[in-house]
C-alpha positions as CSV (number, residue, x, y, z in Angstrom):
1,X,19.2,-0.4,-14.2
2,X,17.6,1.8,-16.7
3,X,13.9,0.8,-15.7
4,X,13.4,4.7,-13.9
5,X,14.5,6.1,-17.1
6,X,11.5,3.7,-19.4
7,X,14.4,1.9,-20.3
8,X,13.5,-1.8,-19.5
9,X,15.2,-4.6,-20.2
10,X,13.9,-5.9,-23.1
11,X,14.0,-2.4,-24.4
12,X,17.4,-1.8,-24.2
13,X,18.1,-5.2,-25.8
14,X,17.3,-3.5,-28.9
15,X,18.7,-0.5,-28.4
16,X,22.3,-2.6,-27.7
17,X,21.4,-3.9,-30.7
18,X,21.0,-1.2,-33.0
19,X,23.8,0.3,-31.0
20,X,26.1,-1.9,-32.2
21,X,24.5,-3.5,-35.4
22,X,23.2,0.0,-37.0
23,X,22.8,-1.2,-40.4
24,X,20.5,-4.3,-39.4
25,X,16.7,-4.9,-40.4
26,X,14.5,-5.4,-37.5
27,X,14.5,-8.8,-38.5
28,X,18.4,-9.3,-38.2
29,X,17.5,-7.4,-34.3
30,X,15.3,-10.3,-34.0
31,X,17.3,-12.5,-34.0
32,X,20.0,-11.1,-31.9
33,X,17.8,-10.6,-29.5
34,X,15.9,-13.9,-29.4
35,X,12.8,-12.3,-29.3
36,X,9.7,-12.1,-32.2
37,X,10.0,-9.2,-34.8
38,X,6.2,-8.0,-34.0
39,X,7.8,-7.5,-30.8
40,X,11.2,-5.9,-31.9
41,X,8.6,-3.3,-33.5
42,X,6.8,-2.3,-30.6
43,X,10.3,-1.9,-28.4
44,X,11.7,-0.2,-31.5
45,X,8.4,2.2,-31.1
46,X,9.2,3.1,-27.7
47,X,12.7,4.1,-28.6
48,X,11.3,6.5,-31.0
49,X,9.3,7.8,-28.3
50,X,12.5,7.7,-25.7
51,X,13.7,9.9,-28.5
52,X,17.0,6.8,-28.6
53,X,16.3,5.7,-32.4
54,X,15.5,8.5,-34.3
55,X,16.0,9.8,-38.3
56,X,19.2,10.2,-40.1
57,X,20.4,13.5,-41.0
58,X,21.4,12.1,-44.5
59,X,18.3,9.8,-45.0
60,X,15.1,10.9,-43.7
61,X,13.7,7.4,-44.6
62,X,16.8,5.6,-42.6
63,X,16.9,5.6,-38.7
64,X,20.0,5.3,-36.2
65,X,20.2,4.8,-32.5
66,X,21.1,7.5,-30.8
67,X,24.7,7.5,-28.8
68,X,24.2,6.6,-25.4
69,X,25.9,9.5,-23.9
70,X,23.2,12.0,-25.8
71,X,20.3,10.1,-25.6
72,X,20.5,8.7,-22.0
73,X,21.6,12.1,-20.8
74,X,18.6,13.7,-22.9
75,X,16.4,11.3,-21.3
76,X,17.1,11.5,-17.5
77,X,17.0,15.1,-17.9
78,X,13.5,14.8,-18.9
79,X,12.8,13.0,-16.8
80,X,14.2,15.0,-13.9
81,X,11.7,17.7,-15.2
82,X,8.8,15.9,-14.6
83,X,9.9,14.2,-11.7
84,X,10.2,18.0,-10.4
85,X,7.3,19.0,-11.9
86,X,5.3,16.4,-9.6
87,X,6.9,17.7,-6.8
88,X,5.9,21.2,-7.2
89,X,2.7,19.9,-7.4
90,X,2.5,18.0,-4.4
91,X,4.2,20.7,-2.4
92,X,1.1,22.8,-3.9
93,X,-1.2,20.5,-2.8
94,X,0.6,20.2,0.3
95,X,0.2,23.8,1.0
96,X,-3.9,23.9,0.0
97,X,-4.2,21.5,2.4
98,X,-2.6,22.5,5.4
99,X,-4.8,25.9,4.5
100,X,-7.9,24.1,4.7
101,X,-6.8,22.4,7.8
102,X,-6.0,25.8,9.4
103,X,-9.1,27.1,8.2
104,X,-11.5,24.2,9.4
105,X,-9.7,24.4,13.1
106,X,-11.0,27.8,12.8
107,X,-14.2,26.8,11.9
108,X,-14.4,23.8,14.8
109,X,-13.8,26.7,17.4
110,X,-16.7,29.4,16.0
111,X,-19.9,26.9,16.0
112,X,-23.0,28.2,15.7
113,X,-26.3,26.6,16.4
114,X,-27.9,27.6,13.6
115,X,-25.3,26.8,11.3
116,X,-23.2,23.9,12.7
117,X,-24.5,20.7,13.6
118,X,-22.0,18.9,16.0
119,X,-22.4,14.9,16.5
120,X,-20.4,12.9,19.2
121,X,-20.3,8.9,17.7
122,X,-19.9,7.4,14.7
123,X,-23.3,6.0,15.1
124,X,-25.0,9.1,15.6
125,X,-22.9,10.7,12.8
126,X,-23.8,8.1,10.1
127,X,-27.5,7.8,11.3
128,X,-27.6,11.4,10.9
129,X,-25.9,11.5,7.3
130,X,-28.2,8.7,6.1
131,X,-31.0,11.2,6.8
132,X,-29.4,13.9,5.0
133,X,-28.5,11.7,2.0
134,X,-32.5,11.2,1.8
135,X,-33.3,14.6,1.3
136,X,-30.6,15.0,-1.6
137,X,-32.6,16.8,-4.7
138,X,-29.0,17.0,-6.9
139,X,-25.5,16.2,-6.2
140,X,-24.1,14.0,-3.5
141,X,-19.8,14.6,-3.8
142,X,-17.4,12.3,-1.2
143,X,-13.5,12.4,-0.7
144,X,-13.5,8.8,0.9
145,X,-9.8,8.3,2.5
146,X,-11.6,5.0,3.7
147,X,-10.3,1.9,4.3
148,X,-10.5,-1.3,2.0
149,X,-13.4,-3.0,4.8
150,X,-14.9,0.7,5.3
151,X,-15.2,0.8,1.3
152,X,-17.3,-2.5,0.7
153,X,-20.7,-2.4,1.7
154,X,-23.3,-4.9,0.9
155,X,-25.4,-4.0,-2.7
156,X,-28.8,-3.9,-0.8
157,X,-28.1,-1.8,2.2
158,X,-25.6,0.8,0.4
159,X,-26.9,4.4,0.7
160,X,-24.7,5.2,-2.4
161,X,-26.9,2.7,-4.7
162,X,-30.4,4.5,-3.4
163,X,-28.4,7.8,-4.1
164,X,-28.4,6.7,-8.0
165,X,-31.4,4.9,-8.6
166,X,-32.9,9.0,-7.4
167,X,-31.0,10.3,-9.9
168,X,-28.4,11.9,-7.6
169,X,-25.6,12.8,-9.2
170,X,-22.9,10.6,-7.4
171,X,-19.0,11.8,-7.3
172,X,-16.7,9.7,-5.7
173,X,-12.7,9.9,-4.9
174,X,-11.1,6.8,-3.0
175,X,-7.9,6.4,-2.3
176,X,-5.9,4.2,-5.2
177,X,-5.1,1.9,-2.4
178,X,-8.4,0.4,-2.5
179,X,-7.8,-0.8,-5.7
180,X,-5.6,-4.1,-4.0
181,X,-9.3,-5.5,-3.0
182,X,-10.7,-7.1,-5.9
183,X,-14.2,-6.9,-4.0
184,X,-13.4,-2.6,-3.7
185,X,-13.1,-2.5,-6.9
186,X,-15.9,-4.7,-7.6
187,X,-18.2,-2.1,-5.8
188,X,-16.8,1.1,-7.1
189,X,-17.4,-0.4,-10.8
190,X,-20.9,-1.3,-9.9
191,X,-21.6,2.5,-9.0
192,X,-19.5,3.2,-12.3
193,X,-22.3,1.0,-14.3
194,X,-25.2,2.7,-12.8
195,X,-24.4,6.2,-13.7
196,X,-21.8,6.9,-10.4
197,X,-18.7,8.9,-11.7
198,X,-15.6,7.8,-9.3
199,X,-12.0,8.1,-9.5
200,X,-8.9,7.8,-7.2
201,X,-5.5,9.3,-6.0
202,X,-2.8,8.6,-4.0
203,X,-3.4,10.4,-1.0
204,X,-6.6,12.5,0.4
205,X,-6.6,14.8,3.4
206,X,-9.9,13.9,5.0
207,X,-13.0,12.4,4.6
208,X,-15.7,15.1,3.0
209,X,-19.2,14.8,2.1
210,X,-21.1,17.3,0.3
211,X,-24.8,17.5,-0.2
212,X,-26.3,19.3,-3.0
213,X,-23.1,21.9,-2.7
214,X,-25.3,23.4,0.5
215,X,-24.3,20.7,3.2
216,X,-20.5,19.8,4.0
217,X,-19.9,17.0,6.4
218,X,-16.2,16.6,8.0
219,X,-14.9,14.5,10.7
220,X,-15.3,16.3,14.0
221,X,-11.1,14.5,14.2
222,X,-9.2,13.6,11.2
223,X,-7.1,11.2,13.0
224,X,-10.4,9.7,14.8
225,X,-12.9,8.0,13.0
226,X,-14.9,7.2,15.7
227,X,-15.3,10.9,17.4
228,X,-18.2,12.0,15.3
229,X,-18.7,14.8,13.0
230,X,-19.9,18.3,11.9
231,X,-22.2,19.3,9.2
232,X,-21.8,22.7,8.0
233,X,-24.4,25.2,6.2
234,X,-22.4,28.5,6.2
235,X,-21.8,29.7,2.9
236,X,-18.0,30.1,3.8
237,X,-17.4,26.5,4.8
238,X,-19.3,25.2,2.1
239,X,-17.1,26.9,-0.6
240,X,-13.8,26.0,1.0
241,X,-15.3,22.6,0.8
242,X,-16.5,22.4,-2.7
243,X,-12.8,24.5,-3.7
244,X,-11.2,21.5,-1.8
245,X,-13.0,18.9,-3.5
246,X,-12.5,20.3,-6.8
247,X,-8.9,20.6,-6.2
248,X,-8.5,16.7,-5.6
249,X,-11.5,15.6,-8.2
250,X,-9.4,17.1,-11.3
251,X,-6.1,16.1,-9.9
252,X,-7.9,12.2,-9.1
253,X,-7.8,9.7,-11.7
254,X,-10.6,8.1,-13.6
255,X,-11.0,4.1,-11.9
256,X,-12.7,2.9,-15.1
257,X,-12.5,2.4,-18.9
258,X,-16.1,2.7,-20.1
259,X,-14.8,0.0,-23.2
260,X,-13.1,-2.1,-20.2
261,X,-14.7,-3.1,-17.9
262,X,-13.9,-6.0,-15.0
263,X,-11.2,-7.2,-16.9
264,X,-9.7,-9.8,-14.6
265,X,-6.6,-9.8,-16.3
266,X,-5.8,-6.2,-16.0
267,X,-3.5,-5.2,-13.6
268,X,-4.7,-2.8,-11.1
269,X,-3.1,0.9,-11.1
270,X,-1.1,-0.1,-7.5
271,X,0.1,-3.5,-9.1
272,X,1.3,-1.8,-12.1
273,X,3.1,0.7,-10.2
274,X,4.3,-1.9,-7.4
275,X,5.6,-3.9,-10.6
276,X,7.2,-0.9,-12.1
277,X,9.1,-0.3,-9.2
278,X,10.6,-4.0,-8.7
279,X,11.7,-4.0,-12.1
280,X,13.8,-1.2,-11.2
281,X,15.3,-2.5,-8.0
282,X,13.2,-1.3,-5.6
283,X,12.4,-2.7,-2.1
284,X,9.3,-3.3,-0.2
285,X,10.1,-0.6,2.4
286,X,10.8,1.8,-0.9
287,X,7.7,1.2,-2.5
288,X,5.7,1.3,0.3
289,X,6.8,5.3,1.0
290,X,6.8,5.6,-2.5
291,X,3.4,4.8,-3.1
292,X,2.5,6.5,0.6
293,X,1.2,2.9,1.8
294,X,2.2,0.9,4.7
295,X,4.8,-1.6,4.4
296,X,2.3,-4.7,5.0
297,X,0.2,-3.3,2.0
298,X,3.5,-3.2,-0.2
299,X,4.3,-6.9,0.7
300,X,0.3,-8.0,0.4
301,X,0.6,-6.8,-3.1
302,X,4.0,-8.3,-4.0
303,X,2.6,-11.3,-2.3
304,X,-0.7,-11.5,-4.2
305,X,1.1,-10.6,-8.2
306,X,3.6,-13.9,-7.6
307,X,0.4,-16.1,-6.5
308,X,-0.9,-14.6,-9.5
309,X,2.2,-15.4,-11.2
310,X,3.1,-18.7,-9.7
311,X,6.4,-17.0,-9.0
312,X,8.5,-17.9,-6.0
313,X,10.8,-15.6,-6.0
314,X,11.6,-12.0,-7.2
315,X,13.5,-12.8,-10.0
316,X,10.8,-15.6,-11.5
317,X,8.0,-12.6,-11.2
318,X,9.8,-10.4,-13.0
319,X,10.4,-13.1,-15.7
320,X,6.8,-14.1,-15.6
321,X,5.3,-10.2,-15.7
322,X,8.1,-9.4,-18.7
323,X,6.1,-12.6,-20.8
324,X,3.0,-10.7,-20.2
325,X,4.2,-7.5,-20.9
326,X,3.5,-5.7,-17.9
327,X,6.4,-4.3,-17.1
C-alpha cells in the first residue's frame, strides 16, 4: 500500500513498531517483528532516510518515529515533487525531440548531392555503413533503439569489436529493454570490457550513428527499418545530431559497474523496476506503459523472475524476492 511512497512491507513493520512501542531497543523490534536485528537496522536506516524515525527534541542521542499523519504526508509530498520533476523532464525531452524530428523532415526534403547520401535497402544501407565504420580515425557514437535480436551479433563478425581493437572510441545508448536478454547484455558487457563506454534509457527517438562527429547516419523512416538511410556531412545536420546525442548520452544510464561485473544474481534494471512495481500493486498492462514496453515484454519478465524464483503465483514471488531483498 505504501510500496510508491518507499514504504515496503517489511519497512513499515518497524515503523508500526516503533509507532506503537517507542521506548523499545531494536532488539525488543526484533522480536515483534519476527525478523533478525541486523535486519531491523537496515529497515530502521531507511526510515531515517524516509525522514519517519528521526531525533528527539529532548534527547539528541534518543530517536522517535515520526506520527504518521506528518511523516507520510511529508513523504508523498516529496515524492510528488520528484515525480513532477520527471515529468517536466520528459515533456522537455519530449519537446527536443519533436524539434529534431521537424528539423530532419526538413532536412529529408533539401538533399544535396554533395552533401547527402541517400540509400534505398537495408542491405545497401548497412553495406555502406560498414564501409564508413572502416575509415573511422576517432569516435564512432550510436543511439540504438534496436531490438533485443537486432542487438546480438556474433563476437567474430561484429563491426563494433573491429571499432575497439582500432582504438575507436565507442559510445553506445540501447534501449533498457534490452537488458531482459541475458545474451544483450552479455554483448554490451563484452564491449564494456574492451574499452566500449555504453549505457541505456527508457526510450530513444531514432536510431543515429555518428562517425568521427563529421558523418551522421539516420533512418531514411523512423517507423521503417527496412527503407534505407541517409548519411549526412553538412555541418548543420551534424551538430543537431551530435546536440541530440548529447542530450540522451547524459540523460542515459551507465549498464555496468566496473567492480561488478556479470553478476548472475543481480537483477537487471527492468526486473528491478518490474519488481518494484508488483510490490505495489501494479498490473501487467500498468507496468508495461509504465516502463513504455509492450504488454508481452511486461509478462516475459514477470514470467522469467517467478522461474527464477520458483514462484507460482504473484503472491509466492513477492515472498520469494522480499527473502532476497529485492524489493
Amino acid at each position: 500500500m505504501l510500496e510508491p511512497l518507499g514504504v515496503d512491507e517489511a519497512t513499515f513493520a518497524v515503523y508500526h513498531a516503533l509507532l506503537s512501542h517507542p521506548d523499545s531497543t531494536p532488539e525488543q523490534i526484533a522480536a515483534l517483528v519476527n525478523r533478525p536485528v541486523t535486519r531491523v537496522h537496515e529497515l530502521m536506516t531507511t526510515l531515517r532516510r524516509l525522514e519517519l524515525l528521526v531525533p528527539t527534541w529532548t534527547d539528541p542521542e534518543a530517536e522517535h518515529a515520526v506520527h504518521p499523519r506528518v511523516g507520510l504526508t511529508g513523504l508523498a509530498e516529496r515524492r510528488r515533487t520528484e515525480l513532477n520533476k520527471m515529468l517536466g523532464e520528459l515533456k522537455e525531452a519530449e519537446a527536443s525531440a519533436e524539434v529534431v524530428a521537424e528539423q530532419y523532415n526538413e532536412l529529408l526534403t533539401a538533399r544535396s548531392s554533395g552533401d547527402v547520401e541517400v540509400l534505398k535497402g537495408r542491405a545497401n544501407a548497412s553495406r555502406r555503413i560498414e564501409e564508413l565504420a572502416l575509415k573511422a580515425r576517432d569516435t564512432f557514437w550510436g543511439l540504438t533503439p534496436a531490438h533485443v535480436e537486432d542487438v546480438v551479433q556474433v563476437a567474430g563478425s561484429s563491426p563494433d569489436f573491429a571499432l575497439l581493437e582500432r582504438g575507436i572510441k565507442l559510445r553506445t545508448v540501447y534501449l533498457q529493454s534490452m537488458t531482459i536478454s541475458k545474451q544483450a547484455v552479455e554483448y554490451a558487457a563484452t564491449l564494456h570490457r574492451l574499452g566500449g563506454k555504453v549505457r541505456a534509457t527508457p526510450t530513444l527517438p531514432m536510431r543515429l550513428l555518428i562517425v568521427d562527429q563529421e558523418i551522421a547516419i539516420m533512418p531514411m523512416d523512423p517507423d521503417s527499418p527496412t527503407a534505407g538511410a541517409v548519411i549526412h556531412r553538412t555541418p548543420a545536420v551534424i551538430s543537431v545530431a551530435v546536440a541530440l546525442f548529447d542530450a540522451y548520452w547524459s540523460r542515459a544510464a551507465e549498464m555496468f559497474d566496473p567492480d561488478d561485473r556479470d553478476d548472475d544474481n543481480q537483477l537487471t534494471p527492468h526486473e528491478s523496476e518490474v519488481l518494484r512495481l508488483l510490490a505495489g500493486g501494479a498490473k501487467d498492462e500498468q507496468v508495461a506503459r509504465l516502463l513504455g514496453i509492450s504488454l508481452r515484454t511486461a509478462r516475459r519478465i514477470t514470467a522469467n523472475l517467478s522461474e527464477r524464483l520458483d514462484a507460482a503465483s504473484r503472491f509466492e514471488l513477492g515472498v520469494a524476492a522480499a527473502k532476497r531483498g529485492w524489493v
